[in-house]
C-alpha positions in Angstrom: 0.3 13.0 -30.7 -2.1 10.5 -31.6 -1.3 6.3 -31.4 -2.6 3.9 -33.9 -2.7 0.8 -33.9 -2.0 -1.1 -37.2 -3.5 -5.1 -37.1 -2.0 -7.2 -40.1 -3.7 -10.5 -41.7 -0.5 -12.6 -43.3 -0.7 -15.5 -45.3 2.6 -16.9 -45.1 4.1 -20.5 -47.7 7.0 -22.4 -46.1 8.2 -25.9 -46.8 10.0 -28.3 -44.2 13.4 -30.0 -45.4 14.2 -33.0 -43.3 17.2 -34.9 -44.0 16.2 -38.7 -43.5 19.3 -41.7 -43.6 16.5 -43.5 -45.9 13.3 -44.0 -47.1 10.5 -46.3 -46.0 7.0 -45.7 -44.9 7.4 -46.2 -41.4 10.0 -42.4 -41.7 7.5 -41.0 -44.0 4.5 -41.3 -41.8 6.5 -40.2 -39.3 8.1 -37.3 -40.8 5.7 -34.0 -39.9 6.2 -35.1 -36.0 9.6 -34.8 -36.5 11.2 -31.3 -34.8 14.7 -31.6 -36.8 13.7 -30.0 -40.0 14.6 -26.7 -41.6 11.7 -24.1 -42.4 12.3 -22.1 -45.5 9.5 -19.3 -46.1 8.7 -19.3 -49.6 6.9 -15.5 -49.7 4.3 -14.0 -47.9 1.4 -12.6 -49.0 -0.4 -9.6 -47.2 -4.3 -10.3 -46.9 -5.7 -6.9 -44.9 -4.1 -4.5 -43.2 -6.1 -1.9 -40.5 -5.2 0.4 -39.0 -7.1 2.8 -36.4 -6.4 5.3 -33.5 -6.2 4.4 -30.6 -8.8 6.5 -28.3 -11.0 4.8 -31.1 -12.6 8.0 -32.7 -11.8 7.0 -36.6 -10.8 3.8 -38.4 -9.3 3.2 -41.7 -8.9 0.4 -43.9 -5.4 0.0 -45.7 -5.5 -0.4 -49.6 -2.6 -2.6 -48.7 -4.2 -6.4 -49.9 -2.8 -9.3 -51.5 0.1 -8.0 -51.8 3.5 -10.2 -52.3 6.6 -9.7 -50.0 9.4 -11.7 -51.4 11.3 -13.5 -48.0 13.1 -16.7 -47.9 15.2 -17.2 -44.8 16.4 -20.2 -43.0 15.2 -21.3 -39.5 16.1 -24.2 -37.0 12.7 -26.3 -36.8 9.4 -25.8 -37.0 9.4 -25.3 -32.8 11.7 -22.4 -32.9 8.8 -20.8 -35.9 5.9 -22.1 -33.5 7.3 -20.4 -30.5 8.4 -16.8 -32.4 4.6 -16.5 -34.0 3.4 -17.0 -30.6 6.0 -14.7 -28.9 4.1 -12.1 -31.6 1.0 -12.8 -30.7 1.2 -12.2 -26.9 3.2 -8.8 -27.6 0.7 -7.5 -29.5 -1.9 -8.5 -27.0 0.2 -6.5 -24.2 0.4 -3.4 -26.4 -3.2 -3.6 -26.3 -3.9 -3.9 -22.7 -1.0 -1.1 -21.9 -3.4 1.6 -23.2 -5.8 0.7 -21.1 -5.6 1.2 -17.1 -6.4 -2.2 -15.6 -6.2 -1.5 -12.1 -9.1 0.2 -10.0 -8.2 3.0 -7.2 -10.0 1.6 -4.0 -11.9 4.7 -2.7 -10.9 4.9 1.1 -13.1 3.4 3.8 -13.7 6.7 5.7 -13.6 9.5 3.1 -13.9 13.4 2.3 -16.9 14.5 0.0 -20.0 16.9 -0.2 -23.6 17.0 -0.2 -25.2 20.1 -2.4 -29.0 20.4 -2.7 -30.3 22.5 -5.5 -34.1 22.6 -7.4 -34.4 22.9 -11.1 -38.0 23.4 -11.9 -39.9 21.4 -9.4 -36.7 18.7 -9.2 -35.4 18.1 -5.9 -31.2 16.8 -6.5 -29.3 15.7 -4.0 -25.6 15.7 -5.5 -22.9 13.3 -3.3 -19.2 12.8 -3.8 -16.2 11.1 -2.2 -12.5 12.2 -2.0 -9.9 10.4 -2.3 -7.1 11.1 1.3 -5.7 14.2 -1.8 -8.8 15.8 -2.6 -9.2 14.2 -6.0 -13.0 13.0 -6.5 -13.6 9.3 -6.7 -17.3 8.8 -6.9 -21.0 10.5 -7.0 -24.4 9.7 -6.3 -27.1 11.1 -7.3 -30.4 11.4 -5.3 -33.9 12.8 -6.8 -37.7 13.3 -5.9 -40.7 13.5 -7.9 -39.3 10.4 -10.5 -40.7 6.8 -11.0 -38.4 4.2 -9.7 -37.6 3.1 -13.2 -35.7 6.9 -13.8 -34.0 6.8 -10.0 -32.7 3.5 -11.0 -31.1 4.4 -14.2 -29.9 7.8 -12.6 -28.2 5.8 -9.3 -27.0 2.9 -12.3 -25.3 6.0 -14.1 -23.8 7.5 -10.8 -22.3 4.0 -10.3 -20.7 3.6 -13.7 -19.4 7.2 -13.7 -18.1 6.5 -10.5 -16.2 3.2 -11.3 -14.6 5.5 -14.7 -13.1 7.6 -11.8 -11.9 4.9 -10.2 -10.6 3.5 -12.9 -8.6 6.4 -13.9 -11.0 8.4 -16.5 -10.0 12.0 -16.1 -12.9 14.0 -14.6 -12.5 16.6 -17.7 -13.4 13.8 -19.8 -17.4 13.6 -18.0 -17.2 17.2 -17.8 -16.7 17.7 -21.6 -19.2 14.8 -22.4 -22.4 15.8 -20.8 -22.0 19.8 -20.5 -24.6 21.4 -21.9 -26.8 17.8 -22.7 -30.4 19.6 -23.1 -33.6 17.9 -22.0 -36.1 18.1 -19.4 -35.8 19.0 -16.4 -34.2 22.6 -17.3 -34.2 26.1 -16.6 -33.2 27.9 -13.3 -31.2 26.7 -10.3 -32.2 27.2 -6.9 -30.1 26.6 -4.2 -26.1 26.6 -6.0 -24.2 29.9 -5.0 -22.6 30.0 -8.2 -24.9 28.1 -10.9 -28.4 29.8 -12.3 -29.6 28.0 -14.6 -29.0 24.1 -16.7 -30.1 22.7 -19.9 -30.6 19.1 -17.6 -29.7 17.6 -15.0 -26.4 16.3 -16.3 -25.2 19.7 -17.5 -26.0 21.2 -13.9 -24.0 17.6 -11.8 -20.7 18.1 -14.5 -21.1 21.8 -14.4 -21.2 22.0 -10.5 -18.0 18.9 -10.5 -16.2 21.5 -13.2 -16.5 24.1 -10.7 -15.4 22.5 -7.5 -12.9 20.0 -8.9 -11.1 21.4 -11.4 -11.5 25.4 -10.8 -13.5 26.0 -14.1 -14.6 29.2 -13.1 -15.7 30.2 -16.8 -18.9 27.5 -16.3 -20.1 29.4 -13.0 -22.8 32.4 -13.6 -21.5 34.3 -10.0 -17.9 35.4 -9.6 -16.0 33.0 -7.0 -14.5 34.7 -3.9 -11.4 36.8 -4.6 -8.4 34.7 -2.9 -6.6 36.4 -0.5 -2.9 37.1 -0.3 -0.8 34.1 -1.2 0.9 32.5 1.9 4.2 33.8 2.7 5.7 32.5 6.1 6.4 28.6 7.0 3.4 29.1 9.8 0.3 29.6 7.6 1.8 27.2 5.1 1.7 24.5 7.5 -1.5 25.5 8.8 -3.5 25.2 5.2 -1.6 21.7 5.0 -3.0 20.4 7.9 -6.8 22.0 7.0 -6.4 20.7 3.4 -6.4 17.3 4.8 -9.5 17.3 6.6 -11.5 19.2 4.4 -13.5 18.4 1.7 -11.5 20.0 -1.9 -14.6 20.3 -3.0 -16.8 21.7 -0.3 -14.6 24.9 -0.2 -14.2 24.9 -4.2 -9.9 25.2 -3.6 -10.6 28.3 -2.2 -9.4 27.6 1.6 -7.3 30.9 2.3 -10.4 32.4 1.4 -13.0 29.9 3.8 -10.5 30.0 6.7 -9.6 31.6 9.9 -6.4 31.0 12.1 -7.2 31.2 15.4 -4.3 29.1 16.7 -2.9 32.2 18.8 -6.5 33.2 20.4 -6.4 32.2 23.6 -9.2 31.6 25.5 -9.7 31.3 29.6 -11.7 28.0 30.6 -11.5 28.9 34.3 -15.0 28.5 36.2 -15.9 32.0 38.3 -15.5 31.8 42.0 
């Protein structure tokens, strides 16, 4: 379902009623500092109304203007009105910040990752990523030859800002679905991915390759993956991929680590020197 957020412009007309033992000019000029008075709101008036989703793809203006909302209603003073409006204020300010994720995942210090070289046309890349301790990707860096420093500094700039999105909690799909299939130069064949052939850029190939390892997206590969073995059965080998899955880069193996493994933990082998 999708979340809007509605923003509302009032005009609101009240009048203060103090009740004063007698008049003179010293009470008079005195009387708008006083806090013992009674608000009555006369009516309030709607000036704009918008309203717009929240993951900001449309926005709509309300017809709703100018119009009259009749509301008279009794309050303490005008400190207990001052402090309600405020009250409003800084709710709707904490809705705000609730939809948006605030606090950045600290990649670890000694981390889990891959290095995959490929050539598209006569473009060396160099694709880098970090793991987070569960496998999930946290950052990338991109590495090229043949480009003027201006273009390696825009494409390590844009490896750092998708980076910090991961970090920040912007689902990988999100990239993926973004830049997949962007068309510019260079394009054409892969050489050097075991399951890619050929990108429209260099972004399609890095999201496409990410797709692949990261989230299983096997219908963006051009070469079949490796058929996974039977599915683990006894206590033993389930203990044994748990251990290997924490050591091993999730994305080196592409999730596929019955497939990329051998247990050897009952080969035993003799270390004794000949005589």
């Amino acid at each position: 379902m999708s979340k809007f957020l509605v923003e509302t412009h009032y005009t609101c007309t009240f009048k203060i009623v103090h009740e004063l033992d007698e008049l003179n000019e010293k009470a008079l000029s005195e009387v708008d500092s006083r806090k013992d008075g009674k608000v009555e709101i006369v009516n309030v008036t709607v000036n704009n109304r918008k309203t717009k989703r929240s993951d900001g793809k449309r926005t709509v203006k309300s017809d709703l203007e100018n119009i009259e909302i009749s509301h008279k209603k009794e309050r303490p003073n005008t400190e207990t009105l001052k402090n309600k409006l405020l009250n409003k204020d800084q709710n709707k300010t904490g809705e705000l910040k609730s939809n948006k994720n605030e606090k950045r995942f600290q990649m670890p210090d000694r981390r889990k990752g891959y290095i995959q070289k490929a050539t598209i046309g006569d473009h060396k890349i160099y694709l880098h990523t970090g793991e987070y301790d569960d496998g999930k990707i946290g950052e990338i860096f991109i590495d090229t030859n043949k480009e003027g420093e201006l273009v390696k500094a825009l494409t390590n700039n844009f490896a750092i800002a998708i980076s910090l999105g991961l970090q920040y909690g912007v689902p990988l799909e999100e990239f993926v679905d973004a830049f997949l299939d962007t068309k510019f130069e260079p394009s054409g064949k892969v050489y050097g991915n075991d399951r890619i052939l050929s990108a429209t850029s260099i972004l399609d190939y890095i999201f496409r390759e990410l797709a692949i390892s990261y989230l299983g997206k096997e219908d963006l590969a051009h070469t079949p993956g490796l058929n996974r073995s039977a599915e683990v059965n006894n206590e033993k080998d389930d203990q044994f991929l748990k251990i290997v899955k924490n050591i091993t880069s999730k994305g080196f193996v592409r999730s596929n680590y019955e497939d990329k493994l051998v247990d050897l933990s009952d080969v035993r082998i003799n270390l004794k020197s000949k005589n």
